[in-house]
N, C-alpha and C positions, 0 to 999 in steps of 0.2 A: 787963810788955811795954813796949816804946818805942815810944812819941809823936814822932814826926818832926814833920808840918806841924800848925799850931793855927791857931786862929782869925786870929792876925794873919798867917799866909801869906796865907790867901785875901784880906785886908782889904787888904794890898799891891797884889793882882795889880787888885782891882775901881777902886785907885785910882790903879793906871798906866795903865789901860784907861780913865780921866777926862781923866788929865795926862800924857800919853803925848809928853813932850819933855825934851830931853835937861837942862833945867834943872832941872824936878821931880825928875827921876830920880836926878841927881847930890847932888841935897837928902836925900833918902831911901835913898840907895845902902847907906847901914848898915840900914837893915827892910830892902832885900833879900837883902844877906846873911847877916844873922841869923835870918831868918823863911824866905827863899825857895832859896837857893843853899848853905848850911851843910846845912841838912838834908834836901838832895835828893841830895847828894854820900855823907851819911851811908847815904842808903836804900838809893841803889847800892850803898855799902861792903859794908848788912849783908842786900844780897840776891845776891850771892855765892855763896856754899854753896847754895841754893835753884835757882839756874840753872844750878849745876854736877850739881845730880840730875838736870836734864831734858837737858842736854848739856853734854857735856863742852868742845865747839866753841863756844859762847857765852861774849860776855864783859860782866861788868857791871863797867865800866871807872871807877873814882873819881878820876882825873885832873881837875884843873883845865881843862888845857887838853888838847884832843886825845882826849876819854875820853866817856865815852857821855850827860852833858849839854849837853845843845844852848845854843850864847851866844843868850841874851835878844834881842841886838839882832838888828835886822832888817836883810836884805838889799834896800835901796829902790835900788837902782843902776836896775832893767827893769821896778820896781812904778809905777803912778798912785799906790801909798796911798804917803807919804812918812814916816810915823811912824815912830822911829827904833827903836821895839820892838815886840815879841812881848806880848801880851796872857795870854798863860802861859808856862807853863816846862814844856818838855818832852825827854825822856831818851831815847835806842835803846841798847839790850841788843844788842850786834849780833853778826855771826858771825867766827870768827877772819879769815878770807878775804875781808872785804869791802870790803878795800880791794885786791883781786884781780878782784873780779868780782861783778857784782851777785847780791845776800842777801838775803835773810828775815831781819826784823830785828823784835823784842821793843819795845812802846814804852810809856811812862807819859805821860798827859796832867793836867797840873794847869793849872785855870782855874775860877775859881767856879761853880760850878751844872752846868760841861761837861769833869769826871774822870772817866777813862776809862785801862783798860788795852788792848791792841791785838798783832798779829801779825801780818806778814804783809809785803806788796808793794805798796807804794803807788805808783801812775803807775812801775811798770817800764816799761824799753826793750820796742820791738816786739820784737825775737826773744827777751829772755825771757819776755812773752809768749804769744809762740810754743810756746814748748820747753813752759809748762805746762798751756796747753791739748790740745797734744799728747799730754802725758802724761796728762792727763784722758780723753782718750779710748783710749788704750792700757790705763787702770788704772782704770775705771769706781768699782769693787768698793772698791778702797782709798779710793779718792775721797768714796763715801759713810762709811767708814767714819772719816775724817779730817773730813769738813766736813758733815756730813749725822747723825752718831748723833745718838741724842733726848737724853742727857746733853749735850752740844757745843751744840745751838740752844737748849737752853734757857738754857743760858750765857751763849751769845756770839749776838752776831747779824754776818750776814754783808754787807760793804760792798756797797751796789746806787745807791749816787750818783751813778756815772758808768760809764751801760751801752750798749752797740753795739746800736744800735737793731735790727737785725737780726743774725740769727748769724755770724761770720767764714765767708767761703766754705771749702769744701770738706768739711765736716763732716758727715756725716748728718742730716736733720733731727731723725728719729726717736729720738736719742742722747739715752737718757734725762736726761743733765745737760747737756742743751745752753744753758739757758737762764743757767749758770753760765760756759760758753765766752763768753759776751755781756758777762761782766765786763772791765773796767779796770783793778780794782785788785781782787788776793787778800786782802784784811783782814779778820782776826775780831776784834771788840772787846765789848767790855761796860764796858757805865758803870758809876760808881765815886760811890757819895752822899759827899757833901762831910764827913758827920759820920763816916764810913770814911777817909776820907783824915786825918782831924784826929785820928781816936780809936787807943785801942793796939791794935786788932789789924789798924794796915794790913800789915807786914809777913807775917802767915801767912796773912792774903788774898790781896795779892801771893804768896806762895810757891804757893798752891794756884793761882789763876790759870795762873801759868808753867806748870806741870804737866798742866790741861786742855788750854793751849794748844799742847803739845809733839807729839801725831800730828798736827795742823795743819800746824805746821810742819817737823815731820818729813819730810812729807807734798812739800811747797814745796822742801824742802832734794835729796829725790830725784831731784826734775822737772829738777832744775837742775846733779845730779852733784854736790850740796855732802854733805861727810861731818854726821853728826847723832848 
């Protein structure tokens, strides 16, 4: 089996998250892309086939530029934090169409001590939103069956970070998943122990992952009229 990240990925990331300026960084830029960016491109490559069994509409895009790893640097133009990077490196799986209309999008997190695989909708617009709560109450039954079976939570656990203190008006109170209508963001995730990310069987972790998480987003992709 193959070894993508090793010990000296994560040793990079904990010591940009020290020296987080553009001088260190340019000192080090070969560990990051021998350690951090070679074989994060690699994992995309060879998670491919695996994404194509859960849909056919998902892409795990190995492009340098333009493809489903996210550039390290950070956007400080409207931030107080002015560090010029990202404290990990993180990737979207995304859907053919999303650069059409907002997606449900597949994500890997690398960062020492806090890896993590993930699915889902993070801070959508209001009316998408909308449209999934909607559809949450329209499709009760499927809903539990997508985010709610006892295999799924014991998996993943569901984002509750950032919830509407009281339910969106017009809803039922009585609706049995109301208190999921109160979400922000649709995300399933489950963390990833650092010796899983280092050792060889991250790839068919990742592959079974993708696959739990596919009626989730199955799920996500209906609410929204996206094909899956």
């Amino acid at each position: 089996m193959t070894t993508y990240f090793t010990d000296r990925s994560l040793k990079f990331l904990r010591a940009l998250a020290r020296h987080n300026d553009r001088t260190w960084f340019h000192e080090h830029k070969a560990d990051y892309e021998a350690h951090v960016r070679k074989p994060f491109l690699a994992l995309i490559q060879d998670l491919q086939p695996a994404l194509r069994e859960v849909s056919e509409h998902y892409r795990a895009d190995p492009r340098t530029v333009g493809g489903s790893l996210f550039r390290i640097h950070r956007d400080t133009r409207f931030s107080n934090n002015k560090a010029p990077y990202k404290e990990w490196q993180g990737a979207r799986l995304f859907h053919a169409r999303s650069k059409e209309v907002e997606a449900p999008s597949f994500y890997l997190h690398l960062q020492p001590g806090n890896c993590f695989i993930g699915a889902g909708l993070w801070h959508p617009e209001p009316e998408t939103l909308r449209r999934i709560r909607h559809f949450i109450l329209d499709n009760p039954g499927s809903w539990a069956a997508a985010a709610h079976a006892s295999p799924f939570r014991k998996r993943f656990d569901l984002d509750d970070s950032e919830m509407l203190v009281r339910p969106p008006r017009g809803f039922p109170a009585d609706f049995a998943y109301i208190d999921d209508l109160r979400r922000k963001n649709f995300v399933a995730a489950r963390v990833l122990d650092d010796d899983v990310i280092t050792g060889p069987r991250l790839l068919p972790t990742l592959a079974k992952d993708l696959a739990a998480l596919g009626p989730f987003m199955d799920y996500l992709c209906a609410a929204l009229d996206l094909e899956f």
